[in-house]
Backbone of each chain as nested JSON, in Angstrom:
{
  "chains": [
    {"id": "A", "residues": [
      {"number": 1, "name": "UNK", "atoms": {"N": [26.207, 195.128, -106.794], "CA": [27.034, 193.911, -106.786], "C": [27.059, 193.303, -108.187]}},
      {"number": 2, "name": "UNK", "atoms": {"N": [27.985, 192.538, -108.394], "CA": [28.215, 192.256, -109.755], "C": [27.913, 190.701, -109.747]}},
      {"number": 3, "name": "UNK", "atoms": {"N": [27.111, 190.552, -110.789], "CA": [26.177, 189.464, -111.295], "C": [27.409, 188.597, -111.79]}},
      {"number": 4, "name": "UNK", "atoms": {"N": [27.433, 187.556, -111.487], "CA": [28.893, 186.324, -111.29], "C": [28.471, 185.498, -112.736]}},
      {"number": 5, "name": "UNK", "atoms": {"N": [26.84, 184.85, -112.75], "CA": [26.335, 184.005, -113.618], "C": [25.903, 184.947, -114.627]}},
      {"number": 6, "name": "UNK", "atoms": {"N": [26.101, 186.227, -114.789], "CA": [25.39, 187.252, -116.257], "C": [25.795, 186.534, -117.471]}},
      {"number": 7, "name": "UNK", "atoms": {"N": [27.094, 186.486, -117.179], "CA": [27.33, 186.789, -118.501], "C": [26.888, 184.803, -119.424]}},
      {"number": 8, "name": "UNK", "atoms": {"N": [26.787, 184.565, -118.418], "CA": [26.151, 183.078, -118.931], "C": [24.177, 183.108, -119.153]}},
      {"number": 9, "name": "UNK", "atoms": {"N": [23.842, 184.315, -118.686], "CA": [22.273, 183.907, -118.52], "C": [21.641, 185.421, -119.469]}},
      {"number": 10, "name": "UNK", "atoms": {"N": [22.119, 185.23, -120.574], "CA": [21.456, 186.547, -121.622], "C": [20.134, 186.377, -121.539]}},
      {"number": 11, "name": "UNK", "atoms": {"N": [19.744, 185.248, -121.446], "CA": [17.758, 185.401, -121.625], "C": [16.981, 185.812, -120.289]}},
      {"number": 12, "name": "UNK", "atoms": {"N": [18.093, 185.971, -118.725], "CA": [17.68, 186.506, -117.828], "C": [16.934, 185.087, -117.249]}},
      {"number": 13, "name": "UNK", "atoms": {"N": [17.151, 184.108, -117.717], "CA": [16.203, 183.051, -116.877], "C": [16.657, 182.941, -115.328]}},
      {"number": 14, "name": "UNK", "atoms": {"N": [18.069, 182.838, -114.796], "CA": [18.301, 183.15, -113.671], "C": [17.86, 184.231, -112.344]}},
      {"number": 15, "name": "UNK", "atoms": {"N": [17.555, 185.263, -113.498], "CA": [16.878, 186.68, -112.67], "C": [15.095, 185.76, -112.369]}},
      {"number": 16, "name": "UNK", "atoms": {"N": [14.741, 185.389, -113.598], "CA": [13.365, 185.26, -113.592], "C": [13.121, 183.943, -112.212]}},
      {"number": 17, "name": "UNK", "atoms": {"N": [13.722, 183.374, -112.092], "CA": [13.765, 182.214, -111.372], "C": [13.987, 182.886, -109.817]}},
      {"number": 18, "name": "UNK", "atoms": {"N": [15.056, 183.596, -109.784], "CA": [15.026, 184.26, -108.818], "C": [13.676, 184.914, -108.078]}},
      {"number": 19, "name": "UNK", "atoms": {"N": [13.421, 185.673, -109.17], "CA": [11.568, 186.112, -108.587], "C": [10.945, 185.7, -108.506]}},
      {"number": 20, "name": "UNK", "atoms": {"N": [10.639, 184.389, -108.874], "CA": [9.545, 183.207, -108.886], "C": [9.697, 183.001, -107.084]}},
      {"number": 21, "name": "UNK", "atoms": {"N": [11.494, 182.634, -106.972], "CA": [11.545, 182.2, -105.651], "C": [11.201, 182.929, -104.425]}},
      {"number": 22, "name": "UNK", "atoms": {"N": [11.352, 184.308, -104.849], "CA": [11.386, 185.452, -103.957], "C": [9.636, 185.261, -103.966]}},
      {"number": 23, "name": "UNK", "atoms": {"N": [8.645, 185.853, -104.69], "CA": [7.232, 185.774, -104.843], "C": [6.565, 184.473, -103.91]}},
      {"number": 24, "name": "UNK", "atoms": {"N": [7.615, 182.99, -104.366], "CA": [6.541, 182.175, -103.286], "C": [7.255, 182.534, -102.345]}},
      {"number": 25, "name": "UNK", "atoms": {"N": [8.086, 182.982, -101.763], "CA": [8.926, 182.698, -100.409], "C": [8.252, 183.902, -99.475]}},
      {"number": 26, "name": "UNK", "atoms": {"N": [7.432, 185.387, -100.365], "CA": [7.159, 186.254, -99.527], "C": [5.599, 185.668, -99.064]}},
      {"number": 27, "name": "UNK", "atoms": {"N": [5.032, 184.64, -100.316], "CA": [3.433, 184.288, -99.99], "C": [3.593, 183.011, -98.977]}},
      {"number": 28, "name": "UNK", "atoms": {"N": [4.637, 182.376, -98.91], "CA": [4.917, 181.636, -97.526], "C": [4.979, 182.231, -96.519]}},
      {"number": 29, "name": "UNK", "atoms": {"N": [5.152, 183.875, -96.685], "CA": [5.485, 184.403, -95.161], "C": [6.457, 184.177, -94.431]}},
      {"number": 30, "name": "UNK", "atoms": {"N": [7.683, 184.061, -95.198], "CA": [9.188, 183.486, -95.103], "C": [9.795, 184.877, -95.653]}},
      {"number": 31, "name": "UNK", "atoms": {"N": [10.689, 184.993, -93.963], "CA": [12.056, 185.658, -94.595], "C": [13.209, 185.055, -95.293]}},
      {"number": 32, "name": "UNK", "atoms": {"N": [14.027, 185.976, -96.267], "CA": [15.108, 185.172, -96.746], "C": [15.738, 183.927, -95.966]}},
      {"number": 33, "name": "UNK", "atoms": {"N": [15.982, 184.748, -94.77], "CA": [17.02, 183.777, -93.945], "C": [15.931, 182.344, -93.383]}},
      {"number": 34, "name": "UNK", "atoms": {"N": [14.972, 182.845, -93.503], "CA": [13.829, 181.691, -92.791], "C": [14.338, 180.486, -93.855]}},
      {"number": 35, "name": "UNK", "atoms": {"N": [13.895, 180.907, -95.043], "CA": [13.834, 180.141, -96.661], "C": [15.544, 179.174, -96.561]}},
      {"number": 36, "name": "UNK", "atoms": {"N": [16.257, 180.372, -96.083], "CA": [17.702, 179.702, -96.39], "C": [17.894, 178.585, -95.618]}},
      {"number": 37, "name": "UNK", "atoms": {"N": [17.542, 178.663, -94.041], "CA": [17.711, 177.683, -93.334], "C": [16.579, 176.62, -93.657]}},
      {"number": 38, "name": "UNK", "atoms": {"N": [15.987, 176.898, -93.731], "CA": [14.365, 175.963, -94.398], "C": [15.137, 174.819, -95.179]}},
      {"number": 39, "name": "UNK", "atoms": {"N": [15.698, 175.634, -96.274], "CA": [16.053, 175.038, -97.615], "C": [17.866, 174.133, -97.366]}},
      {"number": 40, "name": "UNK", "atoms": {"N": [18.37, 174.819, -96.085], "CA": [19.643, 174.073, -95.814], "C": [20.649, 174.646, -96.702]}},
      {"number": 41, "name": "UNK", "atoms": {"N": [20.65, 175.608, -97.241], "CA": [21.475, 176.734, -98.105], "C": [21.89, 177.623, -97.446]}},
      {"number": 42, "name": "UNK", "atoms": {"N": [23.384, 178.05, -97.485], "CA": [23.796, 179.323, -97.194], "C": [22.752, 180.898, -97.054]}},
      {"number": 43, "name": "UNK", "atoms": {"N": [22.722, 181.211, -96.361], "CA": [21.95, 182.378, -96.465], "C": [22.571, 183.53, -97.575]}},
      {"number": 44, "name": "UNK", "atoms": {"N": [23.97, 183.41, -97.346], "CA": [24.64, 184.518, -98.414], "C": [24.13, 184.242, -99.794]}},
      {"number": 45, "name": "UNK", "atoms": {"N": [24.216, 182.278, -99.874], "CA": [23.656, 182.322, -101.311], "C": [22.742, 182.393, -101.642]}},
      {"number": 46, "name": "UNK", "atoms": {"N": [22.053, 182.394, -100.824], "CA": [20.243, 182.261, -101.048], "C": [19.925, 184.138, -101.699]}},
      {"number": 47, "name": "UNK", "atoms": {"N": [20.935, 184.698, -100.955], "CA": [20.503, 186.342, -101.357], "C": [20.768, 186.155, -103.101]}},
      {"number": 48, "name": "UNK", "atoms": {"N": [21.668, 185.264, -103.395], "CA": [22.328, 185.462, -104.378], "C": [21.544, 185.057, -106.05]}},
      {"number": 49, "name": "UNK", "atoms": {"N": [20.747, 183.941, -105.374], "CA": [20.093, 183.085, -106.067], "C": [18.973, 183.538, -106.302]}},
      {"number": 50, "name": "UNK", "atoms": {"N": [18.294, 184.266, -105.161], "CA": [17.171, 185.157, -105.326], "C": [17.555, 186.499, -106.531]}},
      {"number": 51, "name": "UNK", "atoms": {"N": [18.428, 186.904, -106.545], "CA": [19.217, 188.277, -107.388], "C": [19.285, 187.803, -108.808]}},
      {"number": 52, "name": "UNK", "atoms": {"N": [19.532, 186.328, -108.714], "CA": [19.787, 185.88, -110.291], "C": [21.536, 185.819, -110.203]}},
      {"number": 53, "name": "UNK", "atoms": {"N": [21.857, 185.981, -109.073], "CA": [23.611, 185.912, -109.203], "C": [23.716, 184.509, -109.279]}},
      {"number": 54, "name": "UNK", "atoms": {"N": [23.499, 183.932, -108.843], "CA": [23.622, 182.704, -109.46], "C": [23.702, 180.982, -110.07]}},
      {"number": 55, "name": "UNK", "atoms": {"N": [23.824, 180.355, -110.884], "CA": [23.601, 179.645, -112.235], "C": [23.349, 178.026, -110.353]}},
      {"number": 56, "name": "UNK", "atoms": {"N": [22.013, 178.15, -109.719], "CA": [21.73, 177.389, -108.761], "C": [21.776, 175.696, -109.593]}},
      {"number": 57, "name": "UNK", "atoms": {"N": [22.364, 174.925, -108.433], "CA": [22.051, 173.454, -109.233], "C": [20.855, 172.595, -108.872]}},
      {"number": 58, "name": "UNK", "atoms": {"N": [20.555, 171.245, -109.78], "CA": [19.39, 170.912, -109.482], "C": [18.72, 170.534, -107.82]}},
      {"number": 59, "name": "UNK", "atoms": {"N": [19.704, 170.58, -107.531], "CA": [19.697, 169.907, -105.677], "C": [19.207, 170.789, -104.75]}},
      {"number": 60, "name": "UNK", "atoms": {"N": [19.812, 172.235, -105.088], "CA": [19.219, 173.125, -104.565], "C": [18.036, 174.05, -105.047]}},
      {"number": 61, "name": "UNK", "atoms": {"N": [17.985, 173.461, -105.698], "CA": [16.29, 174.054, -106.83], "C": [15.461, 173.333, -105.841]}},
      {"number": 62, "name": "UNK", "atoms": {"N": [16.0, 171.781, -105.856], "CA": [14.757, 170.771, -105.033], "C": [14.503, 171.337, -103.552]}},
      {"number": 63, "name": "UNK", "atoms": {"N": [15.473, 171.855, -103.186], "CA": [15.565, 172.087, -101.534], "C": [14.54, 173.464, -101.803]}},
      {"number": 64, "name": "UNK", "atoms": {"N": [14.919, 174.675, -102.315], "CA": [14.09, 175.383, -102.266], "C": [12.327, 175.558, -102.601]}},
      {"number": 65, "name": "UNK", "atoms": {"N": [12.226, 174.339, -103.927], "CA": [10.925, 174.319, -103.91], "C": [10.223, 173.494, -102.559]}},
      {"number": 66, "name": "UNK", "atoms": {"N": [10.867, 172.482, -102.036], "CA": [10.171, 171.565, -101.309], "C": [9.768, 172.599, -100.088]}},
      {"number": 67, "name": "UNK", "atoms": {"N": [11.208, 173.651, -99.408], "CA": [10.828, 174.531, -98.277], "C": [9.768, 175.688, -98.788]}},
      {"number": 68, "name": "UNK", "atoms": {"N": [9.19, 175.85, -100.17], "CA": [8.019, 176.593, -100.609], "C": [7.05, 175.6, -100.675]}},
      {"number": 69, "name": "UNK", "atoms": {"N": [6.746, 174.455, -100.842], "CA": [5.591, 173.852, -101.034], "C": [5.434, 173.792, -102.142]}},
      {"number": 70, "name": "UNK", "atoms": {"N": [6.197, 173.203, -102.625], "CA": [6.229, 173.58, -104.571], "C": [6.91, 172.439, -105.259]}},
      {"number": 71, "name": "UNK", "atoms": {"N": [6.771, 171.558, -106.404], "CA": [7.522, 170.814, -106.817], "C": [8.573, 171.326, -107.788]}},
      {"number": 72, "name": "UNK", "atoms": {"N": [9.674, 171.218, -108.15], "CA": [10.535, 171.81, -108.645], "C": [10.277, 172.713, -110.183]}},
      {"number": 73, "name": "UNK", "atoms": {"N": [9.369, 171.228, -110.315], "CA": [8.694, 171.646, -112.257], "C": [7.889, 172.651, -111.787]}},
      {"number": 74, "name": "UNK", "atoms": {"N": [7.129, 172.962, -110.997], "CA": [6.528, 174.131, -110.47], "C": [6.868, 175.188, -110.455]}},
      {"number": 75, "name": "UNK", "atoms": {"N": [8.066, 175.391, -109.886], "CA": [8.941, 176.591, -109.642], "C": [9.175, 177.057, -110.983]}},
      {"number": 76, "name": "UNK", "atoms": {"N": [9.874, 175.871, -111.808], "CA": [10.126, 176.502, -112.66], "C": [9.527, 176.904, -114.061]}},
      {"number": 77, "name": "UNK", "atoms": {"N": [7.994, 176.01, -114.23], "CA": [6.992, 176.989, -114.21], "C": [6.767, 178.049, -114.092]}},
      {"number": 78, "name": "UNK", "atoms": {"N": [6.672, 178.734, -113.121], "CA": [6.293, 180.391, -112.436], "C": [7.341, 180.709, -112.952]}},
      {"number": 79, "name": "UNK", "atoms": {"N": [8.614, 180.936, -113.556], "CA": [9.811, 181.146, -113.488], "C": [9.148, 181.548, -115.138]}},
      {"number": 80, "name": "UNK", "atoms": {"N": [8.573, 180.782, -115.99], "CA": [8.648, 180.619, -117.604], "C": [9.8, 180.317, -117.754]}},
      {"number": 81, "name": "UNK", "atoms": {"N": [10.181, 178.656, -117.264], "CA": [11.126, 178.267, -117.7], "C": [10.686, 176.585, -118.174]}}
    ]},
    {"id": "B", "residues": [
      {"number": 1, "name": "UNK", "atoms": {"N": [31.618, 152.95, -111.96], "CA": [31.942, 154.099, -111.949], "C": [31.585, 155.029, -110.463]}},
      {"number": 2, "name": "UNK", "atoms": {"N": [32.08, 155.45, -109.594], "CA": [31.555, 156.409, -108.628], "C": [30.32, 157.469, -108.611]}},
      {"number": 3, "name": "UNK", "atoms": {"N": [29.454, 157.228, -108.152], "CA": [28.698, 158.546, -108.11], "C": [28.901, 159.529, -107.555]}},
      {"number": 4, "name": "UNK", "atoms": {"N": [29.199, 160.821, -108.141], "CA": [30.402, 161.899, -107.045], "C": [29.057, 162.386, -106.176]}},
      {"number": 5, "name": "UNK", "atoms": {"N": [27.899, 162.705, -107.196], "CA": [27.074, 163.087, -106.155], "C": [25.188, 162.743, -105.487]}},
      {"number": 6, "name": "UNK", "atoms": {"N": [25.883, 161.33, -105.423], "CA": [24.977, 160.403, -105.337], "C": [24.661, 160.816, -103.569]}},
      {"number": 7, "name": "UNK", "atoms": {"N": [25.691, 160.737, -102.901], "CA": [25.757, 161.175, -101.433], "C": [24.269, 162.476, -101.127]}},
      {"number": 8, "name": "UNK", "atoms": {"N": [24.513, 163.342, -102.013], "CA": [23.564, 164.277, -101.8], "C": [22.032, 164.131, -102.221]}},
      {"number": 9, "name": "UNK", "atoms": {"N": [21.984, 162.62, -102.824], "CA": [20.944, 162.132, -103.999], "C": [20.304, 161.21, -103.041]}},
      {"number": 10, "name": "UNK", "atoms": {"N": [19.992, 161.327, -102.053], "CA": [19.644, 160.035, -101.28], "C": [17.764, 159.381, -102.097]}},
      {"number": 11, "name": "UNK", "atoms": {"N": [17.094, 160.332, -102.836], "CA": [16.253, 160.264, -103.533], "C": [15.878, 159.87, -104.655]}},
      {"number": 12, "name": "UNK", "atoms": {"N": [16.997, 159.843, -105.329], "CA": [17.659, 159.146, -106.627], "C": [17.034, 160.196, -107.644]}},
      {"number": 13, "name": "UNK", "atoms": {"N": [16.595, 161.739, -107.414], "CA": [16.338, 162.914, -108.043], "C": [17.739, 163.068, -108.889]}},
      {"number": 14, "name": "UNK", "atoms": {"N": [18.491, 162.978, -109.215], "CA": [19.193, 163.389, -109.901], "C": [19.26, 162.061, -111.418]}},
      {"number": 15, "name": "UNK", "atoms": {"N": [19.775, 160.728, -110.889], "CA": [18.929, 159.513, -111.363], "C": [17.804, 159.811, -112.177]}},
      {"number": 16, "name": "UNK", "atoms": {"N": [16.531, 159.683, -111.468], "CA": [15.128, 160.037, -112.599], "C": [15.699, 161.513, -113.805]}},
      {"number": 17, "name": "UNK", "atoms": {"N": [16.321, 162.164, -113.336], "CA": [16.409, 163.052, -114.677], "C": [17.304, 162.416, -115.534]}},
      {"number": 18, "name": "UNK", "atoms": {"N": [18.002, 162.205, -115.046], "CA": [19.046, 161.544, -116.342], "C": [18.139, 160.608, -116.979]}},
      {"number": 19, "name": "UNK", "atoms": {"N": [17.82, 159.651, -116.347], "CA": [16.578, 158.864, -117.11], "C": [15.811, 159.406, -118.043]}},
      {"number": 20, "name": "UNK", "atoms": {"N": [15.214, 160.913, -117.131], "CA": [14.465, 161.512, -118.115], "C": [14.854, 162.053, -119.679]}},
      {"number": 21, "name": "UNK", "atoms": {"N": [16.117, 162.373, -119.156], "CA": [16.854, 162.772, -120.063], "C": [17.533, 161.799, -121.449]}},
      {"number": 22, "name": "UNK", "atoms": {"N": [18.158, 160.775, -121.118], "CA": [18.281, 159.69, -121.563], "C": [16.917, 160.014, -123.023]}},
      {"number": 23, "name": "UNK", "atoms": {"N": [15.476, 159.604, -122.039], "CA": [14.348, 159.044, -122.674], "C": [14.463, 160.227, -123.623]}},
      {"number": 24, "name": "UNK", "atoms": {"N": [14.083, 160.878, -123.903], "CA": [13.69, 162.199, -124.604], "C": [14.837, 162.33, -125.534]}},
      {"number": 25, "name": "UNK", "atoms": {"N": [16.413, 161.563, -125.394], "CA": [17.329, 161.903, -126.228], "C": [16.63, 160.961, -127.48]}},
      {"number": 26, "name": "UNK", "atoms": {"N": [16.569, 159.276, -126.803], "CA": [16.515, 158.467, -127.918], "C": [15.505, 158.956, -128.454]}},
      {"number": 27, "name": "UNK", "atoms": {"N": [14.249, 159.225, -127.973], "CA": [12.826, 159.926, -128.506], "C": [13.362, 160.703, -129.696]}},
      {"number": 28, "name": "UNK", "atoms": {"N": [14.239, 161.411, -129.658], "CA": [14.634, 162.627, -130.84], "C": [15.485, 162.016, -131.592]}},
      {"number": 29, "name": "UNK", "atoms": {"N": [15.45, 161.024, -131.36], "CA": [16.912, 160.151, -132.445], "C": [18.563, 160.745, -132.317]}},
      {"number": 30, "name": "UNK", "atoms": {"N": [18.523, 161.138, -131.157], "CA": [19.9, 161.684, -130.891], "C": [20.968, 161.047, -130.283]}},
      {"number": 31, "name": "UNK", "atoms": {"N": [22.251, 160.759, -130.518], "CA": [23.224, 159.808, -129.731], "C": [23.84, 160.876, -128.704]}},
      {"number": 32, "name": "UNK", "atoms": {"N": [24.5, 160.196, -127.509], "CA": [24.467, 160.767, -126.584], "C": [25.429, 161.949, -127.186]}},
      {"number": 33, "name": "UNK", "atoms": {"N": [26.292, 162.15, -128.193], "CA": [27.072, 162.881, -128.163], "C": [26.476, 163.881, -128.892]}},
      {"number": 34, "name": "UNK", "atoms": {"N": [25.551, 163.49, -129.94], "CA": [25.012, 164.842, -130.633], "C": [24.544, 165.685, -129.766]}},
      {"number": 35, "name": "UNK", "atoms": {"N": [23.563, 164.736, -128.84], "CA": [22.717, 166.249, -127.47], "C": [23.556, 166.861, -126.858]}},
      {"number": 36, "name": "UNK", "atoms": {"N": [24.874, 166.419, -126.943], "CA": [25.871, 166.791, -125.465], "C": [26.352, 168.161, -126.861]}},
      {"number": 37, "name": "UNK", "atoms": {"N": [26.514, 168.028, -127.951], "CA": [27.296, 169.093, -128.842], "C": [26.332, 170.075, -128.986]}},
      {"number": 38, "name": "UNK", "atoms": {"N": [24.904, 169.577, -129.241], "CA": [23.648, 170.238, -129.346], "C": [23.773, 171.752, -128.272]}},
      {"number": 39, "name": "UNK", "atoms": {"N": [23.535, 170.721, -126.735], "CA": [23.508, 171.884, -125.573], "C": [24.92, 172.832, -125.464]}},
      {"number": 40, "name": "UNK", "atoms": {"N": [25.907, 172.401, -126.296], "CA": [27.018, 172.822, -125.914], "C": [27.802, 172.179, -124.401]}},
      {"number": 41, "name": "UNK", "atoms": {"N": [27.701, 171.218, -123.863], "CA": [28.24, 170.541, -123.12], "C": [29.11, 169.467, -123.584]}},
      {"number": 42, "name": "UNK", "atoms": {"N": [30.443, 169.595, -122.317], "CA": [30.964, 168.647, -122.543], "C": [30.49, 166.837, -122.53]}},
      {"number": 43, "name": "UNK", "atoms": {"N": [31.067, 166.343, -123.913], "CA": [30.539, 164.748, -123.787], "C": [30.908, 164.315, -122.872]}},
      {"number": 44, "name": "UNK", "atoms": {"N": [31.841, 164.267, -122.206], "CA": [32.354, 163.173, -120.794], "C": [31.206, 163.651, -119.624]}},
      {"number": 45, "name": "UNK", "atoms": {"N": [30.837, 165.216, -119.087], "CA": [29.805, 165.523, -118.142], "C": [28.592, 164.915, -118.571]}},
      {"number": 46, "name": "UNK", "atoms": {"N": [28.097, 164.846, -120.25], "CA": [26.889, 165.015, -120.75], "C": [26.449, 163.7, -120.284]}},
      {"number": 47, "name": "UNK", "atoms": {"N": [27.174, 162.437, -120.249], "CA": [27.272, 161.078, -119.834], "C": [27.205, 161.113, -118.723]}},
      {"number": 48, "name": "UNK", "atoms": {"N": [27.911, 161.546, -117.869], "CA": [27.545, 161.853, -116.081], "C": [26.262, 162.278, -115.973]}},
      {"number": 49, "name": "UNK", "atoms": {"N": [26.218, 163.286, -116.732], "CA": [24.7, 163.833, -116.085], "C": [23.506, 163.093, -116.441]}},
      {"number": 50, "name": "UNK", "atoms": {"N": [23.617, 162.273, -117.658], "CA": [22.266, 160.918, -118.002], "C": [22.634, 159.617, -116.904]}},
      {"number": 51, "name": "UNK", "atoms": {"N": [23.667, 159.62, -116.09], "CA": [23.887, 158.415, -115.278], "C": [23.551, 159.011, -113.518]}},
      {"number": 52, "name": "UNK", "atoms": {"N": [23.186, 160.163, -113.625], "CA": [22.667, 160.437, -112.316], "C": [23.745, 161.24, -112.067]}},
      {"number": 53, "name": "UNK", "atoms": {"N": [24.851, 160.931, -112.211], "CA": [26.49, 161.258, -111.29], "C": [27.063, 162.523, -111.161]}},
      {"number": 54, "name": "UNK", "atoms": {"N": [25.966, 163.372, -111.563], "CA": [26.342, 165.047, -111.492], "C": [25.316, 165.89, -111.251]}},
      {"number": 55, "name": "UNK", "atoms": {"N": [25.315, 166.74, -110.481], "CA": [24.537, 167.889, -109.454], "C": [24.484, 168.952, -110.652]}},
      {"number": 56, "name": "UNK", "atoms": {"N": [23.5, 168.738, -111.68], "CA": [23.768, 169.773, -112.684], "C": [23.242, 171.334, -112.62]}},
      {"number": 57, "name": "UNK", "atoms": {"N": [23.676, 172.128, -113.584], "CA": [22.865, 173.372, -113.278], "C": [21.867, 173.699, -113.669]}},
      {"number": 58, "name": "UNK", "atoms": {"N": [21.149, 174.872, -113.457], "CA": [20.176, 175.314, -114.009], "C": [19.865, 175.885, -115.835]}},
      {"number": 59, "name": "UNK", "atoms": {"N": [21.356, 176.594, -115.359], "CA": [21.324, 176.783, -116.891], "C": [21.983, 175.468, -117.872]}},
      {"number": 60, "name": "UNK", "atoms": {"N": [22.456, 174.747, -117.388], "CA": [22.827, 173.442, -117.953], "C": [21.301, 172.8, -118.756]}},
      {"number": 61, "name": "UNK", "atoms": {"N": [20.522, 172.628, -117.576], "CA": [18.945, 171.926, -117.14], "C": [18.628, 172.923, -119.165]}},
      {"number": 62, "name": "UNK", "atoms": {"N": [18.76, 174.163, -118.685], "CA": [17.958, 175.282, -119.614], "C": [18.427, 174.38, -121.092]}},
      {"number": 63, "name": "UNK", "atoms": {"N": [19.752, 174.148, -121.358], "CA": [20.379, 173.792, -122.365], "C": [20.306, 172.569, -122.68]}},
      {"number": 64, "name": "UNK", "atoms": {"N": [20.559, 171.605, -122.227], "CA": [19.464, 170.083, -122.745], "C": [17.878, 170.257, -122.792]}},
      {"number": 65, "name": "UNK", "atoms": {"N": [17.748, 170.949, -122.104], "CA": [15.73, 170.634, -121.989], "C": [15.544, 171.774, -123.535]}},
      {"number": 66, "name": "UNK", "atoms": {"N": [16.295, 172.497, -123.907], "CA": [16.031, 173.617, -125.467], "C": [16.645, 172.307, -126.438]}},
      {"number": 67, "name": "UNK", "atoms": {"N": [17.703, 171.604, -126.548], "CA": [17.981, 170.416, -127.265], "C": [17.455, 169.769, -127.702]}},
      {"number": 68, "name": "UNK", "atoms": {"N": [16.37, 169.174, -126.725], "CA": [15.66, 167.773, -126.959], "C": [14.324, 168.115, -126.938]}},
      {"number": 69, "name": "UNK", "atoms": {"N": [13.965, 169.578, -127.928], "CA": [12.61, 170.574, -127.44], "C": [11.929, 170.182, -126.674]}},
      {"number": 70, "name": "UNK", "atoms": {"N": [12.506, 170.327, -125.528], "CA": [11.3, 170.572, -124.332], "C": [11.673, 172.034, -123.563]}},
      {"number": 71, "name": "UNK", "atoms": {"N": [10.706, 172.292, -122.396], "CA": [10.622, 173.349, -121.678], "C": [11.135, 172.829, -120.128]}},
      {"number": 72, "name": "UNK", "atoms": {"N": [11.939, 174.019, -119.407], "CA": [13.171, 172.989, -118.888], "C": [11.552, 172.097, -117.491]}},
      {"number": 73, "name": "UNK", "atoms": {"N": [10.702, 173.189, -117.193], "CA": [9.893, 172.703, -116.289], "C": [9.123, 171.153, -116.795]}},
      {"number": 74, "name": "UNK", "atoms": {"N": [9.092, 170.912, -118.363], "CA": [8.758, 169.894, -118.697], "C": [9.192, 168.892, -118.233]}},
      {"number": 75, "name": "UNK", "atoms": {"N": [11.067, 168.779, -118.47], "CA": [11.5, 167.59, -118.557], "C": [11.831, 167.172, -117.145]}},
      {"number": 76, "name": "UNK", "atoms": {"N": [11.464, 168.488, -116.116], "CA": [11.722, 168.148, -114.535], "C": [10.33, 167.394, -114.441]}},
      {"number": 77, "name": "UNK", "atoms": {"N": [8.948, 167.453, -115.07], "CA": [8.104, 166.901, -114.975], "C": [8.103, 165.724, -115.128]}},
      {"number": 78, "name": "UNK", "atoms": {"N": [8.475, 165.168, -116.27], "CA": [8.579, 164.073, -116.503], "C": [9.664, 162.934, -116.168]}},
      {"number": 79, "name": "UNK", "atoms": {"N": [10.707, 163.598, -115.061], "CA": [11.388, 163.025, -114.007], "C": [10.819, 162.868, -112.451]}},
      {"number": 80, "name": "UNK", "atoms": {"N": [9.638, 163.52, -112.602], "CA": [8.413, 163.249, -111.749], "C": [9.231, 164.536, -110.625]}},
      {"number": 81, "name": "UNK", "atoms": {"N": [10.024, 165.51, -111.041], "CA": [10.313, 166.219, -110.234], "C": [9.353, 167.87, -110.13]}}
    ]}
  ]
}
């Protein structure tokens, strides 16, 4: 599938963020779709956001760290961002 | 002025960053328009987004928080996010 936010994210911080989310979401013991509804996000996008497809806004950063147990600066922390 | 996405802000998380943001501009001696040319953002959003009134992105977040040298997890910190 073709990466929508690439050509905006050369340093890969989107990918990296993505795995941060994916990493706490598997040590929550959360499936994607668990996380998506958790978080009140599309499930399609949640695949998407996890992939690094794409450029997520601050609102849904908050939704996803809060359904990890995580404060946002946290996330993006683990992220090296 | 309207907050377009104040509705989704019931936390006033979007608010504290701009604040945060705000703080850290004058800190660097920057007027709102230099940071907004700095990150490469438009000045009319760059003003929305220090007044709360925009759901910004991540890679946006990436591009003011490299501006006003910080690390983007910093300046979510110090919006207490």
């Amino acid at each position: 599938m073709v990466r929508i936010a690439a050509h905006q994210d050369t340093d890969g911080r989107l990918i990296r963020l993505g795995v941060a989310i994916r990493n706490k979401r598997k040590a929550a013991g959360l499936s994607q779709e668990a996380l998506a509804d958790a978080a009140g996000i599309d499930r399609s996008h949640m695949g998407k956001i996890e992939r690094g497809e794409r450029n997520l806004t601050l609102l849904n950063l908050c939704r996803i760290a809060s359904a990890t147990g995580l404060r946002p600066s946290e996330l993006l922390k683990d992220a090296d961002l």
